[in-house]
Backbone as JSON, one array per atom type, in Angstrom:
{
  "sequence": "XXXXXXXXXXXXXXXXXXXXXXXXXXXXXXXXXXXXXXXXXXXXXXXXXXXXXXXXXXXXXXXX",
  "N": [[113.31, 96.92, 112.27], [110.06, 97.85, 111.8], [107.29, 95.98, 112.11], [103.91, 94.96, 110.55], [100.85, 93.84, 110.75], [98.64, 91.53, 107.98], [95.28, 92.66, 107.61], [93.83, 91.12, 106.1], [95.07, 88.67, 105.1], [96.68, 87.85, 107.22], [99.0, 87.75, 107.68], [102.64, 88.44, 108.5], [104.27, 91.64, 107.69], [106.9, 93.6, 107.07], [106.95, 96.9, 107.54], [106.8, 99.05, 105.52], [106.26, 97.37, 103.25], [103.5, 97.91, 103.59], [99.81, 99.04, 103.1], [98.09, 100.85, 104.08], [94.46, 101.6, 105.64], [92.37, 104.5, 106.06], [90.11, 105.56, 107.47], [87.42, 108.15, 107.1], [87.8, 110.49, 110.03], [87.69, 108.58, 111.78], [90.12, 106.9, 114.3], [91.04, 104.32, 114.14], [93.38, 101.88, 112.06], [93.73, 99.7, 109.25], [96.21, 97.83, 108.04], [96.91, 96.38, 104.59], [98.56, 93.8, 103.09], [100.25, 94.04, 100.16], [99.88, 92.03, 97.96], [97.26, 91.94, 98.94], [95.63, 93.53, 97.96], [94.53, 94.82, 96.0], [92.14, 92.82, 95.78], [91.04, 93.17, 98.6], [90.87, 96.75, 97.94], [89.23, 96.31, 95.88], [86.84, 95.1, 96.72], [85.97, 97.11, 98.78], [85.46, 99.32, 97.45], [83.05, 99.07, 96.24], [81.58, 99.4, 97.93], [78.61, 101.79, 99.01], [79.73, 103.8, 100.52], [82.0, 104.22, 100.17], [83.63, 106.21, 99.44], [84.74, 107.55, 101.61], [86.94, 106.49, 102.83], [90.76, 106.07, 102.8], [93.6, 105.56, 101.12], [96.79, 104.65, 101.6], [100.44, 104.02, 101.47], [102.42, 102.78, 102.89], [105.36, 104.6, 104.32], [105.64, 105.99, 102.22], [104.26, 109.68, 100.93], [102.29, 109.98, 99.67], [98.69, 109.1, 98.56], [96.96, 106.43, 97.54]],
  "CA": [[112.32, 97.35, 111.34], [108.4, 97.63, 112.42], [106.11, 94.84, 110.84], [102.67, 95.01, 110.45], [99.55, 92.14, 110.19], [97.68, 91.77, 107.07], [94.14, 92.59, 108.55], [93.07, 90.31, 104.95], [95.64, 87.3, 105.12], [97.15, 87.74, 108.82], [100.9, 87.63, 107.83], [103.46, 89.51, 108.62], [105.21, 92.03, 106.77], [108.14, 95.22, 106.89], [105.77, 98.32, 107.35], [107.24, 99.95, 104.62], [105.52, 97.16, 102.54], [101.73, 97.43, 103.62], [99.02, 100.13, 102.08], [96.72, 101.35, 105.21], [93.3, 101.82, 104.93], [92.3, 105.38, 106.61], [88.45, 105.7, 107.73], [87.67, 109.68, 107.61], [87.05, 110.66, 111.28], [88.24, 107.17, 112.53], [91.73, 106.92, 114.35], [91.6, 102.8, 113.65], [93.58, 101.84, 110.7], [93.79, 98.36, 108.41], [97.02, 97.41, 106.87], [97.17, 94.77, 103.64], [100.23, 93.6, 102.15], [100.45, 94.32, 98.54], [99.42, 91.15, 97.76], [95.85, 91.31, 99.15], [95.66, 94.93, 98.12], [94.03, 94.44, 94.89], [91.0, 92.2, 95.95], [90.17, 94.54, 99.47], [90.24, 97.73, 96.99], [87.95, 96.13, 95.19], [86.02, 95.16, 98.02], [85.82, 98.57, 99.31], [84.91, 100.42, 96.35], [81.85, 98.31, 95.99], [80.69, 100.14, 99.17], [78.15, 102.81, 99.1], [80.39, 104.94, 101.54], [83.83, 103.78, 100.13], [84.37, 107.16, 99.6], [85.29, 107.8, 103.42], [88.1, 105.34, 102.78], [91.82, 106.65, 101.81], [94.67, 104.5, 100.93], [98.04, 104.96, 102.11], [101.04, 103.39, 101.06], [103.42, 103.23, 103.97], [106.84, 105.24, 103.48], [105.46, 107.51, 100.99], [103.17, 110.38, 101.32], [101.21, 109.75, 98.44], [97.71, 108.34, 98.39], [97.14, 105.19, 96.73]],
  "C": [[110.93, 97.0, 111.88], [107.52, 97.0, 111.13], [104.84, 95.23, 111.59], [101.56, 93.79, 110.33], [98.89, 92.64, 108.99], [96.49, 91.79, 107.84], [93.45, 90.98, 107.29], [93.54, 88.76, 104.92], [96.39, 86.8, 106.32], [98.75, 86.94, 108.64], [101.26, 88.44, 108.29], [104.43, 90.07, 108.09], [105.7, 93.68, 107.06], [106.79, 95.99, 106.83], [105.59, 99.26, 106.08], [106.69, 99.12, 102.78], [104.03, 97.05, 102.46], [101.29, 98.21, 103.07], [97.98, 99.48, 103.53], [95.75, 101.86, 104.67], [92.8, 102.85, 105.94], [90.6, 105.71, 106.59], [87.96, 107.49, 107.98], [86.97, 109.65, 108.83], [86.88, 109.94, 112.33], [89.83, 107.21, 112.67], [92.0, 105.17, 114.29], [91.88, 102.53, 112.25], [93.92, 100.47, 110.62], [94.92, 98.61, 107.74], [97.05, 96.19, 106.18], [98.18, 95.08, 103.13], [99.78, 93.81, 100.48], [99.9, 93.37, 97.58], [97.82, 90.91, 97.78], [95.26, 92.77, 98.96], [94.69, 94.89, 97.33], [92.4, 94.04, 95.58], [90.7, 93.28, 97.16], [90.01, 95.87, 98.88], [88.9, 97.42, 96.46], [86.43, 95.84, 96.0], [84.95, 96.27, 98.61], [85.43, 99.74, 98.56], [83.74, 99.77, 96.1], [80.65, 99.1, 97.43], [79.92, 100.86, 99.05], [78.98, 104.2, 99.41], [81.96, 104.79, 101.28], [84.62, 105.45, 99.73], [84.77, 107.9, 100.84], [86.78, 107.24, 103.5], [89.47, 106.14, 101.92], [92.91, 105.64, 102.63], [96.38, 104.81, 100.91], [99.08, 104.41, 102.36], [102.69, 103.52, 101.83], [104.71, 103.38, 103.39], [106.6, 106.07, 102.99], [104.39, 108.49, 102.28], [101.9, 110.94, 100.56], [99.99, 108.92, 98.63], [97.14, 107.47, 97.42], [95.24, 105.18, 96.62]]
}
């Protein structure tokens, strides 16, 4: 099974539990565990430009 780093708490966790953070027009992506999901949303919506930002909830193909 392929693990991932929290970019937020620098664990490691199953891929299939992180939520990537997708930059439009950027091929570098951020995964947080579920856990630290919450507080970097919030983070990131505080941005000016957080609408560039899409959230992606590995496994699915739904945007979070």
């Amino acid at each position: 099974m392929e693990k991932q780093i929290c970019a937020f708490c620098g664990r490691w966790y199953d891929i299939e539990a992180m939520i990537s953070l997708h930059e439009d027009g950027k091929t570098f992506v951020l995964y947080y565990c579920e856990g630290c999901f919450p507080a970097v949303k919030s983070n990131v919506a505080s941005l000016p430009y957080s609408h560039l930002f899409k959230w992606v909830k590995e496994g699915s193909h739904n945007d979070k």
